[in-house]
C-alpha positions as CSV (number, residue, x, y, z in Angstrom):
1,X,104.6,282.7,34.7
2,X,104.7,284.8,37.6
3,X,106.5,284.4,40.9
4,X,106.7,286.9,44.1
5,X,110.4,286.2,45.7
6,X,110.5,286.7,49.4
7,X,112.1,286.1,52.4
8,X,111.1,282.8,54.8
9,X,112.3,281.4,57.6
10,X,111.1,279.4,60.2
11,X,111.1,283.0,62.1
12,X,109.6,284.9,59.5
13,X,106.7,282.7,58.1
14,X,105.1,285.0,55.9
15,X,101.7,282.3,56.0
16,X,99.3,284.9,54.7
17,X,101.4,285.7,51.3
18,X,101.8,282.3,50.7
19,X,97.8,281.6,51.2
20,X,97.3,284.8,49.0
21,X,99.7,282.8,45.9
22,X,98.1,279.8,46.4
23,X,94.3,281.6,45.8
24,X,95.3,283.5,42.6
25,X,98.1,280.6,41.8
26,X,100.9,282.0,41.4
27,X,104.3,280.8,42.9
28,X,106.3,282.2,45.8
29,X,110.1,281.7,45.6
30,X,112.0,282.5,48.9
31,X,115.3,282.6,50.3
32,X,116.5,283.2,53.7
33,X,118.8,285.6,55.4
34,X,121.3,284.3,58.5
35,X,119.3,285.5,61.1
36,X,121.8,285.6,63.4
37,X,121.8,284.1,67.0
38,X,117.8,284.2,66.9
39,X,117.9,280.9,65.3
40,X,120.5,279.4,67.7
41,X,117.6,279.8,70.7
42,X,114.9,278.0,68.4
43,X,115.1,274.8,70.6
44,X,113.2,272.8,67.8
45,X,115.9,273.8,65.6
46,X,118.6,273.5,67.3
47,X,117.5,269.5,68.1
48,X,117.1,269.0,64.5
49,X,120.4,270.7,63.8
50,X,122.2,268.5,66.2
51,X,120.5,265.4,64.9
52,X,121.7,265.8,61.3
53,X,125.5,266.9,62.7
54,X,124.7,270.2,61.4
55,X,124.4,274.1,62.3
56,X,120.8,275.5,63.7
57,X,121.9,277.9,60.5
58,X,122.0,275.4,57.7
């Protein structure tokens, strides 16, 4: 089993590794990092966020 860890955020996509995992099939395992106030001025987001009673963060 292989897997490539990796950051991914709704700022930080990273579309062409996962397209590149899914032709040689392997797995991509990612986390995310607090991006700071970036994320507060995604409006789609921060909609969702509000929605759930939640942070644009979590």
């Amino acid at each position: 089993m292989f897997a490539h860890q990796t950051e991914m955020h709704p700022l930080l996509q990273q579309q062409l590794l996962l397209e590149h995992a899914q032709r040689h099939d392997y797995w991509v395992v990612t986390y995310r990092l607090i991006v700071g106030g970036d994320v507060m001025m995604v409006p789609t987001l921060v909609d969702i966020s509000e929605k759930y009673d939640a942070t644009p963060t979590r």
